[in-house]
C-alpha positions in Angstrom: 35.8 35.4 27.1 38.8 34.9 25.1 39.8 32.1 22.3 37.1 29.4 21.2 38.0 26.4 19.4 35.4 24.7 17.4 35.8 21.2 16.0 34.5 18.8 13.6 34.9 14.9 13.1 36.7 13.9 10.3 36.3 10.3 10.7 34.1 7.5 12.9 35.4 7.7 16.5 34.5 6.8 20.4 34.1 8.7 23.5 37.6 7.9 24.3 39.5 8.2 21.1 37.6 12.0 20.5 38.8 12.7 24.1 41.8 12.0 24.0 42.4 13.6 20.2 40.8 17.0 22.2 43.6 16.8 24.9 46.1 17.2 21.8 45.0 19.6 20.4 44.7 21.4 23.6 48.3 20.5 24.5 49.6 21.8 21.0 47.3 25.2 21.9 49.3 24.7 25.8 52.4 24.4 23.7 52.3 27.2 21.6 52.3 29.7 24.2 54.2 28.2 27.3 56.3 29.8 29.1 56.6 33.0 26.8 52.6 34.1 27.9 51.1 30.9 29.7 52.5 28.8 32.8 50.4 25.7 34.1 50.1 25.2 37.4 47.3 22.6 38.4 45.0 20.4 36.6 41.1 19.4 37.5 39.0 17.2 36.0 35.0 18.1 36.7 31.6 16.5 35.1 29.0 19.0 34.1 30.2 21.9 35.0 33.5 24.2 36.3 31.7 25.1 39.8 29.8 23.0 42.4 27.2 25.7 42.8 26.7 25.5 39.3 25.6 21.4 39.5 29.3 20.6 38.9 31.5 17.8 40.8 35.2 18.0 40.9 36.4 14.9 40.0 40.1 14.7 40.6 42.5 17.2 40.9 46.3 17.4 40.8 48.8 19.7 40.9 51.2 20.2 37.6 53.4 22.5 35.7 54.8 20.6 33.4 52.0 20.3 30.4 53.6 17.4 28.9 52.9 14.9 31.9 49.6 17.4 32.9 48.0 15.9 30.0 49.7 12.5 30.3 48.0 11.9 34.1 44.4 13.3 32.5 44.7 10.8 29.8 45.3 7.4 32.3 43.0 9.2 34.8 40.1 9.7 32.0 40.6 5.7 30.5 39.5 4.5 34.1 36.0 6.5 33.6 32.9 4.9 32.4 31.5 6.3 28.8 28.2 7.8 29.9 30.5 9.6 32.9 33.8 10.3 29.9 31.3 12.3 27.9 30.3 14.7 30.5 33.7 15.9 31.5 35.4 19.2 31.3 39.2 19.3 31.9 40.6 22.5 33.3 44.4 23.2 32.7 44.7 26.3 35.0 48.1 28.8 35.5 49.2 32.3 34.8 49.5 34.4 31.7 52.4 36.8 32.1 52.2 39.9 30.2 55.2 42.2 30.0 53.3 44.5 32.4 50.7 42.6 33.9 49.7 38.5 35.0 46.2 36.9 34.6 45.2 33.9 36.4 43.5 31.7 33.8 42.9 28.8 31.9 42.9 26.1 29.1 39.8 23.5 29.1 38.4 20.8 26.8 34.8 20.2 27.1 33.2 16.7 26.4 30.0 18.2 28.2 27.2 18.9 25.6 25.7 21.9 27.2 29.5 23.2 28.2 30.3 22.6 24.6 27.5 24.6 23.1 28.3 27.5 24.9 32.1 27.2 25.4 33.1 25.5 22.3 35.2 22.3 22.6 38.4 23.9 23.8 38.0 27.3 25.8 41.2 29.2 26.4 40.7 32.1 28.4 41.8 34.0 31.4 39.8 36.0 34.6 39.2 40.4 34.7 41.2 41.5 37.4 40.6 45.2 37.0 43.3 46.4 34.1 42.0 43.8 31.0 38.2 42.8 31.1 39.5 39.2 29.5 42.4 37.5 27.8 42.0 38.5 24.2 41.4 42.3 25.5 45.2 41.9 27.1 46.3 40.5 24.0 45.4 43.0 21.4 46.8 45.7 24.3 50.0 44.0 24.8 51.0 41.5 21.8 51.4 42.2 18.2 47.9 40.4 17.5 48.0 40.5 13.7 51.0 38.3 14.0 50.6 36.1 16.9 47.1 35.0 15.7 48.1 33.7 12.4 51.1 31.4 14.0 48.6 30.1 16.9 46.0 28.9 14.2 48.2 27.0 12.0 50.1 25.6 15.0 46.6 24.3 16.4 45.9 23.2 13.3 49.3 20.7 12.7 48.6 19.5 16.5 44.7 18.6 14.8 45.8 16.6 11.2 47.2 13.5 12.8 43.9 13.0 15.0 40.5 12.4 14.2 39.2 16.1 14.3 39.5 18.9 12.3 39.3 22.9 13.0 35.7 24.1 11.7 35.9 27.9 13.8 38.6 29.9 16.3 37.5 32.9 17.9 38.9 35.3 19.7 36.4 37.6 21.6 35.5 39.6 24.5 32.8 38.5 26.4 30.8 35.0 25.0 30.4 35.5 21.3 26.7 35.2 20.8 24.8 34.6 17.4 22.7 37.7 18.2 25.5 40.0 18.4 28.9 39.6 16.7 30.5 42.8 17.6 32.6 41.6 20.3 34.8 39.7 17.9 38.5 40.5 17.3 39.6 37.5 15.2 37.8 34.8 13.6 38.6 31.7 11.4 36.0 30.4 9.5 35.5 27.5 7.0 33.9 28.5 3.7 35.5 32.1 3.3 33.1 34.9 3.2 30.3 32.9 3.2 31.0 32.3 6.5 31.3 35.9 7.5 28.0 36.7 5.5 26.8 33.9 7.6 27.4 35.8 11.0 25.9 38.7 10.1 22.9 37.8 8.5 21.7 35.1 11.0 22.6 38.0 14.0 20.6 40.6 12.3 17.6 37.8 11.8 18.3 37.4 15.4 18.0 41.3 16.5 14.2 41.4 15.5 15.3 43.8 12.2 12.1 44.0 10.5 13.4 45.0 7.4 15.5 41.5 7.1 13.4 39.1 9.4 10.2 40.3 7.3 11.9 38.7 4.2 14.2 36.5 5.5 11.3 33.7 6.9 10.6 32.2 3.3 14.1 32.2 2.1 16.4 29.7 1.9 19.6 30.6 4.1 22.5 28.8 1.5 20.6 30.4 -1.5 21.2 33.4 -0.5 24.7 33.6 1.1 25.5 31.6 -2.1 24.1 34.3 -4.4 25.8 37.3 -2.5 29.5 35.7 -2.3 29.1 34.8 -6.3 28.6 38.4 -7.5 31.5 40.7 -8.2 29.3 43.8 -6.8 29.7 42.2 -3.2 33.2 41.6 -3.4 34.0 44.8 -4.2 32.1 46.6 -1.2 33.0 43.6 1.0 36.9 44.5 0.1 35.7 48.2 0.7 34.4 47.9 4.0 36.9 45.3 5.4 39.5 48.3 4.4 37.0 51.1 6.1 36.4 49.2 9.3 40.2 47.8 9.8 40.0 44.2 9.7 42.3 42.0 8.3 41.4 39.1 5.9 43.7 36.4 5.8 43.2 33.6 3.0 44.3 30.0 3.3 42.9 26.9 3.5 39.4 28.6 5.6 39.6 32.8 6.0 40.9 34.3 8.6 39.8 37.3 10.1 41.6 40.1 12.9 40.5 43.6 13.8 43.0 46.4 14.2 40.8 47.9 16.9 38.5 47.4 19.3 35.5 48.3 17.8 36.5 46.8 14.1 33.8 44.3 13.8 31.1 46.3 15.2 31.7 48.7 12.1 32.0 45.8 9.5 29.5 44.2 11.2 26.7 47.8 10.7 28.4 48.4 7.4 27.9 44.7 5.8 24.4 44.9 6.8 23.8 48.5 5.6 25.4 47.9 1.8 25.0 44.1 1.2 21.9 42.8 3.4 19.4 45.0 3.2 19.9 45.9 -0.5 19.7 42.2 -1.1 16.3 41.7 0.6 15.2 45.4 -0.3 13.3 43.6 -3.4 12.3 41.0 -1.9 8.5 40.0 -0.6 7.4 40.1 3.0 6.4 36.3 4.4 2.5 37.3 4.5 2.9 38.1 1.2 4.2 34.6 0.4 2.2 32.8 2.5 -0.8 34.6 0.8 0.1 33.3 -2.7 0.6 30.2 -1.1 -3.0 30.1 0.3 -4.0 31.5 -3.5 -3.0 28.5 -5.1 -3.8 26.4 -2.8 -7.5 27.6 -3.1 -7.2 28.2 -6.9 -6.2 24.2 -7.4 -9.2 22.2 -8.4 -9.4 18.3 -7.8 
């Protein structure tokens, strides 16, 4: 896939204002790496979806290279649309990423389409396989110093968010469509609420992967108790610490955590490891939902009027 931008309202706001707050923080993501990795060349503006086979409808389209004025004509073009058609828009900045030693066609969009949104974030920055990288952030961690770059995108993005109404709640970088059943296509991830938040990803995949050994226990208790709990006791930090070192990932701490895998496969290690020496030891104890629906049931029958 490549780079997902997740955001959050900060304060009350329309269609329009939200919008047009979305296009700058898209333009400050545009900014950050023009002309040294990304080159616009044409803009389109569709409603539902990116493809007419797909129920989309191309809107308008113009061609444009500089990004300042590419966003400029989206905004006046955007003000002349009615709310109920604003809100299911998706803007497509498309262009060229120019590796040293290869070019991607690919894109920058900002979705205002619900379903879009769910699946593609609010701003999707990507680029297309053409046989030597299967995506944009598989190029990047071949041919850019990741662990640096990665760092100076997020807090750029995040400057070009604090004068609007929005704020950043989750950036990833993945290959492929990160998915809540399977996280071990990440590379980099920011996340709001430290490692909570990455104790958040795992646990809700493995509930998701049909484990018995979690989902069994996991049905009668409450998510936030438990993530709470575990991020609270100094035995989890210390294997947490442990395995981020074992599997090679990076943890950056700022304002949210930051997280960036030296390898390819990173992730998918923390991602087994986590689970092996922090999730299933915490539920190990733990009773199965039929038992807690039974003693449920038991009081409910022992209770006299």
């Amino acid at each position: 896939m490549g780079i997902q931008i997740i955001l959050k309202q900060l304060k009350p706001a329309n269609t329009s204002e939200i919008t047009n707050d979305k296009l700058k923080i898209c333009f400050g993501a545009i900014r950050f790496f023009k002309e040294a990795l990304f080159n616009t060349e044409h803009v389109e503006i569709w409603t539902d979806s990116t493809s007419e086979a797909l129920g989309g409808e191309l809107i308008k389209e113009f061609p444009e290279t500089n990004p300042y004025s590419a966003i400029d004509l989206v905004s006046r073009h955007l003000a002349t649309l009615p709310p109920d058609q604003l809100i299911e828009t998706i803007i497509v900045f498309r262009g060229t990423w120019a590796f040293e030693k290869y070019q991607m066609p690919g894109y920058f969009s900002v979705n205002n389409s619900r379903e879009w949104r769910q699946v593609y974030g609010d701003i999707e920055i990507s680029a297309y396989a053409t046989g030597v990288y299967e995506d944009l952030v598989d190029a990047f961690w071949a041919e850019q110093d990741a662990a640096s770059i990665v760092p100076k995108f997020i807090d750029s993005i995040d400057k070009s968010a604090q004068p609007t109404c929005l704020g950043l709640s989750q950036v990833t970088f993945s290959r492929g469509i990160p998915t809540e059943e399977d996280p071990s296509n990440l590379m980099s991830i920011l996340l709001i609420g430290e490692r909570r938040g990455l104790l958040g990803i795992f646990y809700r995949a493995r509930r998701r992967s049909n484990d018995p050994e979690i989902v069994e226990k996991a049905e009668p208790l409450d998510t936030r108790f438990l993530l709470s709990t575990l991020v609270s006791e100094k035995l989890v930090t210390e294997r947490i610490d442990r395995k981020l070192k074992e599997a090679l990932v990076i943890e950056q701490k700022t304002k949210s955590a930051l997280y960036i895998a030296k390898e390819r496969n990173s992730f998918e290690k923390l991602y087994n490891e986590i689970s092996e020496v922090v999730l299933r030891p915490a539920l190990r104890k733990l009773p199965k939902s039929e038992y807690v629906r039974e003693e449920i049931l038991k009081g409910l029958e022992e209770h006299k009027d």
